[in-house]
DOPAFI-268219 format. One record per residue: residue number from 0; residue in one letter; chain; x, y, z of N, C-alpha, C in turn. Coordinates in Angstrom, 2 decimals. Example, Ala and Ser with C-alpha at 12.3 -4.5 7.8 and 13.67 -1.06 7.14 Angstrom:
BEGIN
   tikol   zaza   kepa    n.east   n.north      n.up   ca.east   ca.north     ca.up    c.east   c.north      c.up
       0      A      A     13.19     -5.69      7.80     12.30      -4.50      7.80     13.20     -3.30      7.80
       1      S      A     12.85     -2.25      7.08     13.67      -1.06      7.14     12.90      0.03      7.87
This chain:
BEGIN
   tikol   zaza   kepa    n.east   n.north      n.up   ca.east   ca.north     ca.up    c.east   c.north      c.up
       0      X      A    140.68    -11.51     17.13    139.34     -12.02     17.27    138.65    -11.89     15.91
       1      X      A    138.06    -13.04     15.46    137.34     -12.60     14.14    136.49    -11.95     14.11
       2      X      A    135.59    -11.55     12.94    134.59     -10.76     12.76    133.50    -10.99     11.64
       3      X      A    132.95    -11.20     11.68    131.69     -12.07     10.96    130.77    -10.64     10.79
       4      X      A    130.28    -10.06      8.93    129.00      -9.44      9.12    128.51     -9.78      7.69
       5      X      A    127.39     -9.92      8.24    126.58     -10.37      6.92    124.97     -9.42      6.75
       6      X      A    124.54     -9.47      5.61    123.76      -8.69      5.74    122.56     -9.19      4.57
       7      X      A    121.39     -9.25      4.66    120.64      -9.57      3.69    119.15     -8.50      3.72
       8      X      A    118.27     -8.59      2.95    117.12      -7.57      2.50    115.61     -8.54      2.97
       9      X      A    114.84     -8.51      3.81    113.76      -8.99      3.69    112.31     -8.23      3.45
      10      X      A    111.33     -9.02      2.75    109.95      -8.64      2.29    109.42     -8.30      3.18
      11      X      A    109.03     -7.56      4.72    108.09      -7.75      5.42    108.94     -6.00      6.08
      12      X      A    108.04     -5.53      6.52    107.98      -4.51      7.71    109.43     -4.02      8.44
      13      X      A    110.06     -3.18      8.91    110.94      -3.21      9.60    110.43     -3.81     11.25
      14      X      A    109.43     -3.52     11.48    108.68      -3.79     12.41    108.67     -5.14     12.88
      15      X      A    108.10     -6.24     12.18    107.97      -7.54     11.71    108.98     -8.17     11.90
      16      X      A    110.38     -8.47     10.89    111.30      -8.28     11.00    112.41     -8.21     12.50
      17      X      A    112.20     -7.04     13.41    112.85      -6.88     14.64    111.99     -7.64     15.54
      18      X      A    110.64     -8.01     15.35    109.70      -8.36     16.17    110.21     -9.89     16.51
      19      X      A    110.40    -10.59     15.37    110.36     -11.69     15.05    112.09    -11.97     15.74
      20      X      A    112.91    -11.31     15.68    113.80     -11.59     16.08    114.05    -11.43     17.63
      21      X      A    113.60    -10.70     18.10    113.43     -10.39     19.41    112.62    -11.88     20.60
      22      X      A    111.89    -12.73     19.75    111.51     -14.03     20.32    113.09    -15.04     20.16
      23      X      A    114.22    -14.60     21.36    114.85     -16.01     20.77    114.44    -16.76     21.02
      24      X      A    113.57    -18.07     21.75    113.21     -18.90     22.26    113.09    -19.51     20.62
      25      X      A    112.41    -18.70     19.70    112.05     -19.13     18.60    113.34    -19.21     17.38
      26      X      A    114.50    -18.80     17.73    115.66     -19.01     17.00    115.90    -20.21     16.16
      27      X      A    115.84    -21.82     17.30    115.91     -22.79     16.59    115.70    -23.14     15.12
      28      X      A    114.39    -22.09     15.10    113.44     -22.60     13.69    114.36    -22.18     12.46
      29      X      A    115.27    -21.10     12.87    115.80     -20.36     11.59    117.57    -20.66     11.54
      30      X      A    118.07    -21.14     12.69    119.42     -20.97     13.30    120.21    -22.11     12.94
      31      X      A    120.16    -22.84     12.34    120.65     -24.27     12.40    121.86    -24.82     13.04
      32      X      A    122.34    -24.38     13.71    123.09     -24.60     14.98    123.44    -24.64     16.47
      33      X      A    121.52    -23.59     16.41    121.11     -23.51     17.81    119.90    -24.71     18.45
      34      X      A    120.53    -25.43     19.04    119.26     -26.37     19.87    118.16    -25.97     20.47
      35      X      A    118.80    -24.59     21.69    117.83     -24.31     22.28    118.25    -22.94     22.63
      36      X      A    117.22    -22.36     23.27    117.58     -20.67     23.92    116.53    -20.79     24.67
      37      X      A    116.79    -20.50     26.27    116.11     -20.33     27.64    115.87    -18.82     27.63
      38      X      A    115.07    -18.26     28.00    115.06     -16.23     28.12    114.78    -16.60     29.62
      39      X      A    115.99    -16.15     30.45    115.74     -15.68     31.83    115.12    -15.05     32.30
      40      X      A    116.04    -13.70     31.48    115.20     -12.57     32.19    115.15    -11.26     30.69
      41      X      A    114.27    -10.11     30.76    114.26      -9.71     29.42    116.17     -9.57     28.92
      42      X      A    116.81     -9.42     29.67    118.32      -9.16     28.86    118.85    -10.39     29.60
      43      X      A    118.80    -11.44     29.85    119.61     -12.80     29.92    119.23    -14.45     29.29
      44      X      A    119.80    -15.05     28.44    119.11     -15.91     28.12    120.59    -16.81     28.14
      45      X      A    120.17    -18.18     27.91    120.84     -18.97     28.11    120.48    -20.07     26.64
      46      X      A    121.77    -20.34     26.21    122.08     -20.82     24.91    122.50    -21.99     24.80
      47      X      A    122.41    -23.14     23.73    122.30     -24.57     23.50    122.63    -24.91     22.12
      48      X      A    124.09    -24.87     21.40    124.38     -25.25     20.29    124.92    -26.09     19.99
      49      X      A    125.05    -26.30     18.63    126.00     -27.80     18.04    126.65    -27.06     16.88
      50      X      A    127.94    -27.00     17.06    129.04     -26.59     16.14    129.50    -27.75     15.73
      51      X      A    129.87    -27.91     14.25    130.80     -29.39     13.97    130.49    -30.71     14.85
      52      X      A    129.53    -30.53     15.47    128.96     -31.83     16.03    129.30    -31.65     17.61
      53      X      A    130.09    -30.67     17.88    130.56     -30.09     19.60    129.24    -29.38     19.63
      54      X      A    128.70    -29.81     20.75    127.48     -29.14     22.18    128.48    -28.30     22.98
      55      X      A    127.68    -27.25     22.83    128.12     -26.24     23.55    127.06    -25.31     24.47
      56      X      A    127.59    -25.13     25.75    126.28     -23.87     26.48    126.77    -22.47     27.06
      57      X      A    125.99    -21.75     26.50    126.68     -20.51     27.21    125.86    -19.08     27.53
      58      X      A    125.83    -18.39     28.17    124.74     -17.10     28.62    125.10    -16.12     27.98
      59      X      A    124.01    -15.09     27.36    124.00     -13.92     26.65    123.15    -13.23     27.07
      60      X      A    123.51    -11.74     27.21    123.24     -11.14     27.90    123.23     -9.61     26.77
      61      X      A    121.74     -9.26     26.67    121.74      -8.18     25.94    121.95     -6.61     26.69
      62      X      A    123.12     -6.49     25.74    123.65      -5.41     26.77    122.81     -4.11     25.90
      63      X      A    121.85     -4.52     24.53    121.32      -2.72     23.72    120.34     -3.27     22.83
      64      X      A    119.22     -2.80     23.60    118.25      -3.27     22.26    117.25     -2.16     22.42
      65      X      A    116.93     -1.47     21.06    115.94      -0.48     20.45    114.73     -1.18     19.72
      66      X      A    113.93     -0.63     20.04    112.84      -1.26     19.22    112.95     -0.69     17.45
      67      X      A    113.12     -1.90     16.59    113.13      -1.49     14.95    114.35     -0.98     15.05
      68      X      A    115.33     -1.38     15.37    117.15      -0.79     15.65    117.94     -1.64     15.62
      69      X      A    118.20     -1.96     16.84    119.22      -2.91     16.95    118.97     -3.52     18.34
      70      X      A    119.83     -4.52     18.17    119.31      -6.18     19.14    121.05     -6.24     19.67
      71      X      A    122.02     -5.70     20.61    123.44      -6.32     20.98    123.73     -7.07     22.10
      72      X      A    124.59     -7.86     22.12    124.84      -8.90     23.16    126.13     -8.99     22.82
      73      X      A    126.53     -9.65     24.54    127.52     -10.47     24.51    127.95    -11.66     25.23
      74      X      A    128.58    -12.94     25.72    128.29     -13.57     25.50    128.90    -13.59     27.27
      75      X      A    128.63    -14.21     28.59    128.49     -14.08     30.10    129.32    -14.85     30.93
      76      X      A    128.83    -16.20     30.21    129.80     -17.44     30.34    129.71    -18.38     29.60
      77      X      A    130.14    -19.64     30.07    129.73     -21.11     29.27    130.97    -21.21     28.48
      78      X      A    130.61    -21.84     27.45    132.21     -21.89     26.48    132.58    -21.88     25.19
      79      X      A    131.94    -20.31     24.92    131.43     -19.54     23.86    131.80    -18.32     24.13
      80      X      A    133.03    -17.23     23.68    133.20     -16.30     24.12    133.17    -15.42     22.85
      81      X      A    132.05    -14.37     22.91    131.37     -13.66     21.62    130.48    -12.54     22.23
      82      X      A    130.75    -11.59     21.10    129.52     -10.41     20.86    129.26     -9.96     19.72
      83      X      A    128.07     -9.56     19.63    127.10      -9.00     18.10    126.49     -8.01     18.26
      84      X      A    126.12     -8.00     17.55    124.93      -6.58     17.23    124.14     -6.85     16.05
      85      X      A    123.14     -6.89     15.73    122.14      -7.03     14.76    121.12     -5.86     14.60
      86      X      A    121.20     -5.08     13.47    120.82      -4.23     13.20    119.24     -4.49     12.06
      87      X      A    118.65     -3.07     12.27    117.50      -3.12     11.40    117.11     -1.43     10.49
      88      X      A    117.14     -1.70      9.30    117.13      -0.68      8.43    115.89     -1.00      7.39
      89      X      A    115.11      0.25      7.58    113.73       0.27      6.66    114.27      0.76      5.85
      90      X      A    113.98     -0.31      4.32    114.45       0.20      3.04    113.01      0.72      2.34
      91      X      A    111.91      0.49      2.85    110.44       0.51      2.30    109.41     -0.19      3.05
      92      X      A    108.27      0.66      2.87    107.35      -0.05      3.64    107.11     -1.56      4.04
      93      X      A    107.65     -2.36      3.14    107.98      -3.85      3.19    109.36     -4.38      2.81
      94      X      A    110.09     -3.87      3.01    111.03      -4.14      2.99    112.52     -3.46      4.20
      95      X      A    113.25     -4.87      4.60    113.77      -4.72      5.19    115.67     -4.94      5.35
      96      X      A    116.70     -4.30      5.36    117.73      -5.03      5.82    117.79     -5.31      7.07
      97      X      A    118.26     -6.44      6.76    119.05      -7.09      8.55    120.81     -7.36      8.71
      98      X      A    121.09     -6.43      9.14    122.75      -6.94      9.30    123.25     -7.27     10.64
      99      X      A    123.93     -8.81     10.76    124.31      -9.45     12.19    126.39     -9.15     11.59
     100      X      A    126.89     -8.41     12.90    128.23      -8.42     13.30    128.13     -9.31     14.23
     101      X      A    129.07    -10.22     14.10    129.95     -10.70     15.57    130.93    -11.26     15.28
     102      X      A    131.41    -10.78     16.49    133.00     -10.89     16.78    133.19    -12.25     17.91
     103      X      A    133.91    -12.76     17.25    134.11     -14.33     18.88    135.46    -14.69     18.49
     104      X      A    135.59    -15.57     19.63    136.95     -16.26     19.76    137.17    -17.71     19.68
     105      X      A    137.62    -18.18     18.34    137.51     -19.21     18.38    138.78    -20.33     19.64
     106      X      A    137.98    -21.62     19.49    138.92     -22.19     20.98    139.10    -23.25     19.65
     107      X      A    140.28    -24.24     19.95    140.66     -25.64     19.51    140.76    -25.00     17.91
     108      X      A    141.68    -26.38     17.40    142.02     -25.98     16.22    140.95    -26.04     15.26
     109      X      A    140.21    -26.93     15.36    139.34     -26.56     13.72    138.20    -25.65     14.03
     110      X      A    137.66    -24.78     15.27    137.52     -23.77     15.25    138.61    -22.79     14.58
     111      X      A    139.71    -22.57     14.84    140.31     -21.89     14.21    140.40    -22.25     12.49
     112      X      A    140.66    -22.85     12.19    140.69     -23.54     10.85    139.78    -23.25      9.88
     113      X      A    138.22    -23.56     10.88    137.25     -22.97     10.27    137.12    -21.68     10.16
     114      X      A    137.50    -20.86     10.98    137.67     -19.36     10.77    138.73    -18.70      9.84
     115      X      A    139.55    -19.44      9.73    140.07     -19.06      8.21    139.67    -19.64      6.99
     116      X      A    139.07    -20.26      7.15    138.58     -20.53      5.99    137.38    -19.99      5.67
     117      X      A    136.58    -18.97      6.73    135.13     -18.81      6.53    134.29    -19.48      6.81
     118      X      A    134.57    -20.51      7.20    133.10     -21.39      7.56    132.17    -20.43      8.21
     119      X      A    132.97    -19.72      9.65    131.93     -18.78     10.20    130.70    -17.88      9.46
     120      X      A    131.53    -17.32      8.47    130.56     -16.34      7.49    129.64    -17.26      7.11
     121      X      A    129.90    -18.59      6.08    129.01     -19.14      5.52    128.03    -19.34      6.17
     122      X      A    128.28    -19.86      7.73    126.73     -20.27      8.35    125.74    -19.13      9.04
     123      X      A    126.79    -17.73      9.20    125.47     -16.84      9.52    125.00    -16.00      7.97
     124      X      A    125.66    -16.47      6.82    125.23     -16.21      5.80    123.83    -16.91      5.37
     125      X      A    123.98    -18.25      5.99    122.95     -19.44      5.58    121.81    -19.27      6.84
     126      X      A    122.22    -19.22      7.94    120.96     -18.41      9.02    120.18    -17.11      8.88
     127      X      A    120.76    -15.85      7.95    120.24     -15.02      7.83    119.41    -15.39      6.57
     128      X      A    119.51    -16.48      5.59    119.03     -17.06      4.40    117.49    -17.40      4.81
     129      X      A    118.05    -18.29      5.91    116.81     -19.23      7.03    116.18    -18.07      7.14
     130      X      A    115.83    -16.87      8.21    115.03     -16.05      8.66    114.83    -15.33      7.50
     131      X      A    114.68    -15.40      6.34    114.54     -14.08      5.10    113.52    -15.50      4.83
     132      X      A    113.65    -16.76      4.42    113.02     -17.59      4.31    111.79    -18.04      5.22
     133      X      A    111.70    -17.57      6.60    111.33     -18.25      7.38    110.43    -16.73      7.41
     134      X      A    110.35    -15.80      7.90    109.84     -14.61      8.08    108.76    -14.06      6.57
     135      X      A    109.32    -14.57      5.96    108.68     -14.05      4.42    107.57    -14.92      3.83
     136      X      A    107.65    -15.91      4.83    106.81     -17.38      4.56    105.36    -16.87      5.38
     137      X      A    105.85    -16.66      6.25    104.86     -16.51      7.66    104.36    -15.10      6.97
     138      X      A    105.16    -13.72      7.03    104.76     -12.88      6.24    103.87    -11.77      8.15
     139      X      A    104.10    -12.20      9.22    103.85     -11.86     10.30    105.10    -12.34     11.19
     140      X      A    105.02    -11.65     12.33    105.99     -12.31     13.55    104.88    -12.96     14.49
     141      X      A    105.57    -13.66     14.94    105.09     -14.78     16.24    104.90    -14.11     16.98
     142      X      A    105.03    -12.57     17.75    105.28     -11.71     18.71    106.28    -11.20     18.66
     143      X      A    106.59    -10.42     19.90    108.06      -9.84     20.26    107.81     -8.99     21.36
     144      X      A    109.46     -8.84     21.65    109.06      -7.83     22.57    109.91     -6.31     22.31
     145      X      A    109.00     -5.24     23.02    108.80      -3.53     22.20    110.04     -3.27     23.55
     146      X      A    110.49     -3.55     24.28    111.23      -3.10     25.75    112.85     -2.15     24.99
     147      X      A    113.01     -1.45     25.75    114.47      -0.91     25.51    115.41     -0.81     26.39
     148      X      A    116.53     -1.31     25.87    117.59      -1.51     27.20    118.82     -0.83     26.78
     149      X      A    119.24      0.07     27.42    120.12       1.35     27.18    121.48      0.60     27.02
     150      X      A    122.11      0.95     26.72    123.97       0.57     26.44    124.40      1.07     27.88
């Protein structure tokens, strides 16, 4: 199974930062592969992407989230089989790392193809680009939510 982690530094709050990520509904804006994200229920949401031009849907289900910590999931059904963890580390009062692991399984060959070659890395390299861009602009979060859901 591969493994994807990337990690980048943003200008704003650790606070801010986890806040902002905690709205997926609002993912689209930063994700460029996600269409849409439904939030069921606080730990179930339901997912809407375009890989290589394949639509895909599938449910995630946060199995650990700390407030200013970490955000983990994995992935329920649909036809997307994956889990992550996205972490949050105060480097300074305004400043933040964000590091996303995930591990998935790619299906069909140029999923695989692309996973040796990295494509995977590049695009949550280029999404974590988006939200360092997108968060640092705004310079606030849209909301979030403070809830904790045990492992």
């Amino acid at each position: 199974m591969p493994q994807v982690i990337e990690t980048i530094d943003v200008d704003v709050p650790v606070s801010v930062a986890y806040n902002q990520w905690t709205l997926f509904e609002e993912f689209p804006k930063f994700l460029d592969e996600v269409e849409s994200i439904k939030q069921v229920t606080d730990t179930l949401t339901v997912w809407k992407v375009k890989v290589g031009g394949a639509e895909r849907e599938f449910e995630a289900n946060i199995t650990e989230q700390h407030p200013d910590e970490r955000v983990a999931w994995n992935s329920t059904g649909g036809e997307v089989d994956h889990a992550g963890v996205v972490t949050f580390h105060k480097l300074g009062d305004r400043e933040t790392r964000v590091t996303v692991q995930i591990d998935w399984e790619p299906t069909g060959i140029l999923e695989k193809l692309g996973s040796t070659l990295g494509v995977d890395n590049h695009a949550v390299k280029k999404d974590l680009k988006n939200f360092k861009e997108f968060i640092e602009s705004r310079g606030v979060e849209e909301g979030g939510w403070r809830g904790d859901v045990q492992a």
